[in-house]
NUTIVEX-471732 format. One record per residue: x, y, z of N, C-alpha, C in turn; residue number from 0. Coordinates in steps of 0.02 Angstrom, whole numbers, plus 50000, padded with zeros to 5 digits. Atoms other than C-alpha are relative to their C-alpha. Layout:
BEGIN
> X, Y, Z, X, Y, Z, X, Y, Z, NUM
...
//
This chain:
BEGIN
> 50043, 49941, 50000, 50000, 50000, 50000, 50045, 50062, 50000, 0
> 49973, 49949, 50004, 50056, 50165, 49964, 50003, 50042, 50055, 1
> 49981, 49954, 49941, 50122, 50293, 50092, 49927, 50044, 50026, 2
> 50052, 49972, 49995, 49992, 50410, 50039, 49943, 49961, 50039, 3
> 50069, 50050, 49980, 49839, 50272, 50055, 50010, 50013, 50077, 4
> 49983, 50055, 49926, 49933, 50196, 50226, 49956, 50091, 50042, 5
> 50017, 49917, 49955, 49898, 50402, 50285, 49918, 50056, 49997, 6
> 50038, 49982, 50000, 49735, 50428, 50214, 49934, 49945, 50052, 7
> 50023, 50053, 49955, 49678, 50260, 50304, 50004, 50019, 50065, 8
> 49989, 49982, 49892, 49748, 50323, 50486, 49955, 50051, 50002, 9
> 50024, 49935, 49975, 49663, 50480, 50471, 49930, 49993, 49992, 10
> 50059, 50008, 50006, 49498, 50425, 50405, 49965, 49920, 50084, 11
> 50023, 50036, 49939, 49498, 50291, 50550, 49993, 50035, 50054, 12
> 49964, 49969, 49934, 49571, 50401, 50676, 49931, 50059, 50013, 13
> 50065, 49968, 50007, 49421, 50518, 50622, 49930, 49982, 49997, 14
> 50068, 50032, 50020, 49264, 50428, 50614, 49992, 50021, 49913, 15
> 49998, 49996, 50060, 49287, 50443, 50413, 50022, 50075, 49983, 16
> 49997, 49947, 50010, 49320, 50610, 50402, 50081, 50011, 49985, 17
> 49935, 50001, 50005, 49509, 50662, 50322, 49991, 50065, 49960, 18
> 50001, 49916, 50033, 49562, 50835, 50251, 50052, 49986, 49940, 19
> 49957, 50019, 50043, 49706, 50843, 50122, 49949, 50024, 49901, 20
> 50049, 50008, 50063, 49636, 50828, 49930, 49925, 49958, 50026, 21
> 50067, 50049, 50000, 49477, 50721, 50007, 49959, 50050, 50037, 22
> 50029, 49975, 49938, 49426, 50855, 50127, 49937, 50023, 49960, 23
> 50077, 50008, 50000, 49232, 50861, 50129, 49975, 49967, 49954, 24
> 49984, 50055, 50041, 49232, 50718, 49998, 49968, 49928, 50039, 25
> 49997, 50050, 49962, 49126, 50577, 50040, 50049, 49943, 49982, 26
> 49943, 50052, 50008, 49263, 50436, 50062, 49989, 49949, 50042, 27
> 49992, 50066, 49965, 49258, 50259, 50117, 50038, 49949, 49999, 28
> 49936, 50040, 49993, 49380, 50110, 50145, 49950, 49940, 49946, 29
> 50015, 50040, 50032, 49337, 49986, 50013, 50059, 49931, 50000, 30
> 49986, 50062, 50001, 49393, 49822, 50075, 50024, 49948, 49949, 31
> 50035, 50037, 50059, 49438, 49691, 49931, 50058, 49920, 50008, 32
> 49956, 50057, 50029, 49549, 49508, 49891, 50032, 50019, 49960, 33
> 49947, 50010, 50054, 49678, 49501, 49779, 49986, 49955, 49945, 34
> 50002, 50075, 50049, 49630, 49429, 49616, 50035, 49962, 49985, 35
> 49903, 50042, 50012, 49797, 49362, 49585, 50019, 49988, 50064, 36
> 49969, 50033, 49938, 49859, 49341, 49766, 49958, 49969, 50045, 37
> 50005, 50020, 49959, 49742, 49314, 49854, 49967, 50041, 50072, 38
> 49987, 49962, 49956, 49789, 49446, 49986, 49948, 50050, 50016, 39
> 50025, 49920, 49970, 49690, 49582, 50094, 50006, 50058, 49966, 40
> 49977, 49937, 50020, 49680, 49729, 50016, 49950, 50063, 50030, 41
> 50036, 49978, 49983, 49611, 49889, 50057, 50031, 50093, 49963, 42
> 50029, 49951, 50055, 49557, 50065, 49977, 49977, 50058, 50008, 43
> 50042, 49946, 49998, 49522, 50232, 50000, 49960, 50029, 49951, 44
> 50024, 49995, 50080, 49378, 50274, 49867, 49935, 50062, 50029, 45
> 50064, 49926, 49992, 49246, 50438, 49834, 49953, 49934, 49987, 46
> 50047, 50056, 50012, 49094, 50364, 49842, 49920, 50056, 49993, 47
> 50030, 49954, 50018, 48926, 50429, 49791, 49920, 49945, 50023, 48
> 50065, 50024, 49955, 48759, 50379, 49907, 49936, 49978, 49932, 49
> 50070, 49981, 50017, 48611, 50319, 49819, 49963, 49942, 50017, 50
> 50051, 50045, 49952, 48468, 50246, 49921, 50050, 49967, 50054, 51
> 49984, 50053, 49944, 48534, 50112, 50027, 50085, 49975, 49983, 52
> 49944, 49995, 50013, 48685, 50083, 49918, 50056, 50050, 49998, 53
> 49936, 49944, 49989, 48861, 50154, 49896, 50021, 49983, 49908, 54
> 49990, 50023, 50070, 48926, 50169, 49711, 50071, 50052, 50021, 55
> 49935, 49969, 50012, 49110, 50191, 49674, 50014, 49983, 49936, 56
> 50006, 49980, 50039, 49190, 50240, 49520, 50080, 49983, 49996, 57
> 49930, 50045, 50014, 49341, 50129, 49456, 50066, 50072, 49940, 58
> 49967, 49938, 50027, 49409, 50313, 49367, 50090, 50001, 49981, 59
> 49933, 49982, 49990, 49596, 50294, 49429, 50035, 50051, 49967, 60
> 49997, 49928, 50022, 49608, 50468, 49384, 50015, 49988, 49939, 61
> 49997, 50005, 50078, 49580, 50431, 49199, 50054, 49974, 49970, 62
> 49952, 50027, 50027, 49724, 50316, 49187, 49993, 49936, 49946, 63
> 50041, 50024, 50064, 49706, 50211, 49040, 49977, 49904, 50005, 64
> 50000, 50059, 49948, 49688, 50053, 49156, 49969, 50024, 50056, 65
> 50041, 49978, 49916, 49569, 50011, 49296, 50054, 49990, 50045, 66
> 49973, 50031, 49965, 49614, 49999, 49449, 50004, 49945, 50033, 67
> 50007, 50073, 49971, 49674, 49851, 49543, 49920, 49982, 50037, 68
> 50060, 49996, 49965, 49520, 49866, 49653, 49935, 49982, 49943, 69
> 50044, 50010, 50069, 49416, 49845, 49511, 50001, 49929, 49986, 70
> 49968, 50087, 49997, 49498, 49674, 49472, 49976, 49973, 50039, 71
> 50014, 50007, 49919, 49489, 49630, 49656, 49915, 49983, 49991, 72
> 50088, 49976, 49994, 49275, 49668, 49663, 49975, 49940, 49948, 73
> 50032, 50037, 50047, 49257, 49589, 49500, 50023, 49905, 50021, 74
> 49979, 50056, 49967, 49353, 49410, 49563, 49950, 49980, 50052, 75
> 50009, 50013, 49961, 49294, 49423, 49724, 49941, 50060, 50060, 76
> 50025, 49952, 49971, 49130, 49538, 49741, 49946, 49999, 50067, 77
> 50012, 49981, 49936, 49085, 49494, 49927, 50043, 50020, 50047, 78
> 49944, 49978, 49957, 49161, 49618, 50023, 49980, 50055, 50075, 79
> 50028, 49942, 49968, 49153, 49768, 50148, 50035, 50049, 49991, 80
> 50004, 49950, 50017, 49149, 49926, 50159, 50017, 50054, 50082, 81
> 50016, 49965, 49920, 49225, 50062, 50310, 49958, 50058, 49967, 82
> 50018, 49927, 50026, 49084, 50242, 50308, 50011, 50010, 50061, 83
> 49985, 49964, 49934, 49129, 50333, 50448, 50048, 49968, 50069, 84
> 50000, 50049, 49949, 49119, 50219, 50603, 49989, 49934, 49970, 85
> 50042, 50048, 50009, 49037, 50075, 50520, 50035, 49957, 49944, 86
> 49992, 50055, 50035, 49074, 49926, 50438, 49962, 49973, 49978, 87
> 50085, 50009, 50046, 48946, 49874, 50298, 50044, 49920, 49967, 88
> 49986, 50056, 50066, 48962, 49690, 50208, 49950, 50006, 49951, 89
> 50025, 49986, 50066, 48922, 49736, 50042, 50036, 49932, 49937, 90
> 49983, 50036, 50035, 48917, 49631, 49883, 49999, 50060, 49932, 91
> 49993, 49949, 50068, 48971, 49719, 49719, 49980, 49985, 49929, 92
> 50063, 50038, 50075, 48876, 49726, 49542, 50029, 50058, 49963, 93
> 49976, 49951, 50040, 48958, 49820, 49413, 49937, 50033, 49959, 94
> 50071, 49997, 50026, 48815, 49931, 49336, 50023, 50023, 49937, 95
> 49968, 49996, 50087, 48795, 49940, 49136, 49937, 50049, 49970, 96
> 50033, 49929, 50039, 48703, 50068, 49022, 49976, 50044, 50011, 97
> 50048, 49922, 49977, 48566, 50208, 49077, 50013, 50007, 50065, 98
> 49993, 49994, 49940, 48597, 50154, 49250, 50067, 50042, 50027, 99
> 49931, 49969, 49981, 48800, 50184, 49244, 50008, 50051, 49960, 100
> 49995, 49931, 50043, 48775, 50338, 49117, 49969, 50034, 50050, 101
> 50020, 49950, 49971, 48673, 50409, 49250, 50020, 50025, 50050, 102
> 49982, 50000, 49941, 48759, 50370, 49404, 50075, 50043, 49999, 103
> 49930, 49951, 50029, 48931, 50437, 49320, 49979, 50064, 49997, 104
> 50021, 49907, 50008, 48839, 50607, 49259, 49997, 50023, 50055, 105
> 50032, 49950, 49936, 48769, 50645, 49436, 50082, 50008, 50030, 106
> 49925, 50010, 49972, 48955, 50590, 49510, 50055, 50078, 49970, 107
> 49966, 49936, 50027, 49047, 50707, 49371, 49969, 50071, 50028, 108
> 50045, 49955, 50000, 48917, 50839, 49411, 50013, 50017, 50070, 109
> 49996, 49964, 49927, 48950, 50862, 49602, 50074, 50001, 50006, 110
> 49928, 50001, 49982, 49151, 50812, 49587, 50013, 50003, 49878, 111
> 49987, 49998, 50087, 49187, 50891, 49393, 50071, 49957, 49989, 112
> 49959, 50032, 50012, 49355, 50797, 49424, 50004, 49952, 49966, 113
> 50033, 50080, 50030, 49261, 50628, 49358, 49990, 50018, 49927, 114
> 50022, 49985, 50052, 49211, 50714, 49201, 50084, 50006, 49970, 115
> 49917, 49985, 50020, 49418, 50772, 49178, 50026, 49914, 49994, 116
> 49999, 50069, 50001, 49441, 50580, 49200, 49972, 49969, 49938, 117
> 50022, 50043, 50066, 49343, 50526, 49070, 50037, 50009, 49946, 118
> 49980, 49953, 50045, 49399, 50646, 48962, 50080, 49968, 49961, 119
> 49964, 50046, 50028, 49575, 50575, 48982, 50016, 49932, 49973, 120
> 49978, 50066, 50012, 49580, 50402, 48951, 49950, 49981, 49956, 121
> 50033, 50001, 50063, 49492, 50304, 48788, 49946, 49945, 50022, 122
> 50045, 50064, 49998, 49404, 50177, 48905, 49935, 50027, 50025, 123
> 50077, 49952, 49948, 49230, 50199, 48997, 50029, 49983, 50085, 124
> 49974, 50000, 49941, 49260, 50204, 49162, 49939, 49965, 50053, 125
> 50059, 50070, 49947, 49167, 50065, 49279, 49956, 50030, 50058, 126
> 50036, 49976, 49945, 49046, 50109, 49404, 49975, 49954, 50042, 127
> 50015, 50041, 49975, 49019, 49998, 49524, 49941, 50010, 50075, 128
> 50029, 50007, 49953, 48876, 49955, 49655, 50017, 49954, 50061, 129
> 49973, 50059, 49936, 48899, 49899, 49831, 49939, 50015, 50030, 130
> 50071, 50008, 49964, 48742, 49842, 49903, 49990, 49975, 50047, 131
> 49992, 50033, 49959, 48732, 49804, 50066, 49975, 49948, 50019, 132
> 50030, 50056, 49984, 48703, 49628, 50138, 49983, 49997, 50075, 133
> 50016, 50002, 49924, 48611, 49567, 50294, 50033, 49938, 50018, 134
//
């Protein structure tokens, strides 16, 4: 894990989710995942964007022309959890596909225009994923 991550992880724990830096007032949550290839624990600081009962995150990796690992990870192995704040959610993940992930991206770009600069760069679509919580 990266320095950065390892520091956005302490501070969002250390805070009940809350971290300043580039994320500050940014909803952000710890996205849990496996290693498709190893195996291994992994874990994730990701924007995330509320709707209803779910959490939807946005595989973007700042418009690099490759998802991210996490993406991989979800798709392998999509029962996982989720830190928001205090709380620990077991969520299962569902990648969403046409009107649903054109809409859920627009509203996303539309409150964080960064997502829209993302698209912009890279030639792929950029994944949107649902995490729906389980009982």
């Amino acid at each position: 894990m990266s320095d950065f991550n390892a520091q956005v992880i302490e501070e969002f724990r250390a805070n009940d989710g809350k971290v300043g830096g580039n994320f500050e007032g940014a909803p952000l949550l710890l996205l849990h995942s496996i290693g498709a290839k190893s195996g291994e624990p992994r874990l994730h600081p990701v924007m995330y964007l509320k709707d209803g009962e779910r959490y939807v995150v946005f595989a973007s990796k700042a418009g690099a022309p490759t998802h991210p690992a996490w993406y991989h990870n979800l798709k392998a192995n999509p029962e996982t959890e989720i830190e928001v704040g205090a709380d620990t959610i077991p969520v299962t993940a569902v990648e969403a596909t046409g009107d649903e992930r054109d809409e859920l991206f627009d509203r996303q770009a539309g409150i964080f225009s960064a997502f829209g600069e993302y698209a912009e760069k890279t030639s792929r679509t950029i994944p949107v994923v649902l995490l729906n919580p389980r009982d």
